[in-house]
Backbone as CSV, one residue per row, in Angstrom:
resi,resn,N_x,N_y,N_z,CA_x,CA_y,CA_z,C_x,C_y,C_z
1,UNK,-19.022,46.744,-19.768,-19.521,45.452,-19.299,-18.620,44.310,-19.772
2,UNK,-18.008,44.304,-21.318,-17.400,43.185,-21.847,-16.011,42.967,-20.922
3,UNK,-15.753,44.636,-20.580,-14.454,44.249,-19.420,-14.204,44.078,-18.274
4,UNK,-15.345,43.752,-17.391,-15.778,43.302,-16.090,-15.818,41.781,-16.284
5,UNK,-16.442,41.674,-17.444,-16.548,39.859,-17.889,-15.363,39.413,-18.122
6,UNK,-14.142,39.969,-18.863,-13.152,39.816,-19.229,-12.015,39.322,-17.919
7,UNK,-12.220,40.142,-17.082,-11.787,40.477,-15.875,-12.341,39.006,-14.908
8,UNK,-13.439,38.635,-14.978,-13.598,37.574,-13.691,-13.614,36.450,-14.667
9,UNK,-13.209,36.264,-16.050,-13.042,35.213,-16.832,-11.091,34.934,-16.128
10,UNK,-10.437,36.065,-16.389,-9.272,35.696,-16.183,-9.053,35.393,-14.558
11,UNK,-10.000,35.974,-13.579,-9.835,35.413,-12.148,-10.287,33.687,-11.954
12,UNK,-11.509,33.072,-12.532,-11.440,32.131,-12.642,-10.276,31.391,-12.901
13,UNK,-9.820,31.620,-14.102,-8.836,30.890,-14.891,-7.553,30.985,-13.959
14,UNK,-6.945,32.292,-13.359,-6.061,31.873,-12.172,-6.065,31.353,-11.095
15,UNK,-7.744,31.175,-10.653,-7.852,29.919,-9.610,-8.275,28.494,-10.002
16,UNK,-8.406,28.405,-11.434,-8.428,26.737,-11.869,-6.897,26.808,-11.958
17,UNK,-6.079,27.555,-12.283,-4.440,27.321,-12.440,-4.156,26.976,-11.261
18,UNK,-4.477,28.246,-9.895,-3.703,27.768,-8.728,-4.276,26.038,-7.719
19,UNK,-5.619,25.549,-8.520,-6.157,24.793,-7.569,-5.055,23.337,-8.383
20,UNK,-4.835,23.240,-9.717,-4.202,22.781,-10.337,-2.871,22.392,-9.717
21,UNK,-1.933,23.224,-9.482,-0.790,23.457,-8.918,-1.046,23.311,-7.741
22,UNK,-2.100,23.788,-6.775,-1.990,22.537,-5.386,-2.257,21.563,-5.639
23,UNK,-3.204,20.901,-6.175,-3.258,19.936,-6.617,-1.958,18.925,-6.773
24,UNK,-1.718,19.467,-7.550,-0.312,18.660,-7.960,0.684,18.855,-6.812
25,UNK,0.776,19.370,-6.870,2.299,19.699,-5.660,1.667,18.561,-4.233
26,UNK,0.575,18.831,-3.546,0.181,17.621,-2.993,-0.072,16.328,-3.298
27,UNK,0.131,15.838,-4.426,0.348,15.249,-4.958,1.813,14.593,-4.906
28,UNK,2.460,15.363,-5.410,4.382,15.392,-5.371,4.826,14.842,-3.973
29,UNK,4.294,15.794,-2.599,4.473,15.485,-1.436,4.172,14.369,-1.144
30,UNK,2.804,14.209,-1.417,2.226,12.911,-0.969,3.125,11.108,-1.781
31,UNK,3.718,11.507,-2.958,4.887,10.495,-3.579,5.764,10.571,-2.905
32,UNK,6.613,12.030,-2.497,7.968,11.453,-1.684,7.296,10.666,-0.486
33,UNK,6.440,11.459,0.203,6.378,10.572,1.247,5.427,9.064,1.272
34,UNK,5.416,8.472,0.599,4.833,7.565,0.529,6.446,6.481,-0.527
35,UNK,7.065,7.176,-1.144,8.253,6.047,-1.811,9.260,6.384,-0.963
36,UNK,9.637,7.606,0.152,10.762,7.191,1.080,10.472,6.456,2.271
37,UNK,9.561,5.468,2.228,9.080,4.928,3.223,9.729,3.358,2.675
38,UNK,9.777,3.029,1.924,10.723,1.730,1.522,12.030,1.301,2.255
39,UNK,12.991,2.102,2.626,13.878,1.699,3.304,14.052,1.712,4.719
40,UNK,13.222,2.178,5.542,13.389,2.738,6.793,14.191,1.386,7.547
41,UNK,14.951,3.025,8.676,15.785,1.411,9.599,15.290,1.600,10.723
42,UNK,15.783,0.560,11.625,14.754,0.333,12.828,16.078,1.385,14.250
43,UNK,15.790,0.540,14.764,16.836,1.117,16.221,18.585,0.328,15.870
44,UNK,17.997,-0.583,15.789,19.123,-1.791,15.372,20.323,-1.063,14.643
45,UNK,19.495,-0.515,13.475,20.164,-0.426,12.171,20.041,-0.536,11.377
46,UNK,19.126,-1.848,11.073,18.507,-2.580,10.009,17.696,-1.862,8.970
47,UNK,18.160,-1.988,8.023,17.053,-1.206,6.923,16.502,-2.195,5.826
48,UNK,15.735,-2.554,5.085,14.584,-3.291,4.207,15.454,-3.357,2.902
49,UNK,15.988,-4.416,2.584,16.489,-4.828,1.700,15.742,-5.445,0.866
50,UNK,14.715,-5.755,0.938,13.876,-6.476,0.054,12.855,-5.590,-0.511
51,UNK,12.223,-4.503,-0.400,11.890,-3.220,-0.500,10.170,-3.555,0.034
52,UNK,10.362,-4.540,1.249,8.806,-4.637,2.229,8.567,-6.222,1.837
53,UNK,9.058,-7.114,0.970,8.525,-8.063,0.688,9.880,-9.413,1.235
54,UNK,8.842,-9.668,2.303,9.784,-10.832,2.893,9.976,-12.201,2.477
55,UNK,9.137,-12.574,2.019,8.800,-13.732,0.936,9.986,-13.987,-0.396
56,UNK,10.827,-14.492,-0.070,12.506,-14.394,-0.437,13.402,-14.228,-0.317
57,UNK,13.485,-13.344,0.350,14.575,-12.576,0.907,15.608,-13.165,1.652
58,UNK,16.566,-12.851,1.307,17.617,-14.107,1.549,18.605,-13.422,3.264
59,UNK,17.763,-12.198,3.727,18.099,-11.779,4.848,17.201,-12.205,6.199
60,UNK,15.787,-12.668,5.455,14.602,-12.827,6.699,14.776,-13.271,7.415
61,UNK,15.813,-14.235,7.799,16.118,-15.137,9.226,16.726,-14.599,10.132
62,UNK,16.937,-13.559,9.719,18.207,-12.758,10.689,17.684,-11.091,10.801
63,UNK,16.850,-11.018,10.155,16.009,-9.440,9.841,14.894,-9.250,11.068
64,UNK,15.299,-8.275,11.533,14.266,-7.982,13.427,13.321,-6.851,12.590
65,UNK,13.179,-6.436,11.670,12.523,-5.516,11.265,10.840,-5.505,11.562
66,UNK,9.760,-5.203,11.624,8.864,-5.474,12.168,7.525,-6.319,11.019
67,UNK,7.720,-5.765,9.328,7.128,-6.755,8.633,8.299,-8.263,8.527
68,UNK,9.576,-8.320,8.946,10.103,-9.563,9.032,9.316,-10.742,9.840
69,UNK,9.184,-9.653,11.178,8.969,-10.747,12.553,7.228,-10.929,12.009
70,UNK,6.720,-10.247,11.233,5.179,-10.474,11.454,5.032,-11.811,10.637
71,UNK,5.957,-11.591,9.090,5.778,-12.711,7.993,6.442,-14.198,8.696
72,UNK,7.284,-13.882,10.055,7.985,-15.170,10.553,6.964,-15.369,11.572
73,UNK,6.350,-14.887,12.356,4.815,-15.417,13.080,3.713,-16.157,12.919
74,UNK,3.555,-15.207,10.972,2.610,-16.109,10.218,3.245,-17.192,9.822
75,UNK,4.345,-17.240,9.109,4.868,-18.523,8.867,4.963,-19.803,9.805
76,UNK,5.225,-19.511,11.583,4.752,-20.006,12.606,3.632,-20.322,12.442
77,UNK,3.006,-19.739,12.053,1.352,-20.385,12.519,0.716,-21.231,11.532
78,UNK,1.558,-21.212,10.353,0.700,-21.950,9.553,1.829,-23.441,9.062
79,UNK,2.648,-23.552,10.003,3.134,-25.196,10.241,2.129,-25.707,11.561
80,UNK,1.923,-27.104,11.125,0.826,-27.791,12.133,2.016,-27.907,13.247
């Protein structure tokens, strides 16, 4: 009996390991793809020099990128 117990003690324990390790590894995936998303370029060419934040950026006047044109719309809209 103690080695039947023994036995589904260590099966547990290799599926808290393997849920662990997906865990994580989706995890991992879910970082690359969420920090190689910072530079993307458009059709143009253009890639995000400011790393998404247009509010400085000493390229925005000339940047077709699509958070460029949105922050230059709003900026449109909020001169009277």
């Amino acid at each position: 009996m103690g080695e039947r117990h023994d036995q589904l003690d260590s099966r547990r324990e290799w599926l808290r390991k393997a849920g662990r390790w997906a865990a994580g590894g989706a995890l991992a995936v879910l970082g690359v793809l969420a920090g190689g998303r910072g530079g993307e370029a458009t059709a143009k060419g253009q890639a995000c020099i400011g790393r998404g934040v247009c509010r400085g950026c000493g390229a925005r006047e000339e940047c077709e990128l699509p958070a460029a044109l949105s922050a230059k719309q709003a900026r449109g809209r909020e001169r009277p």
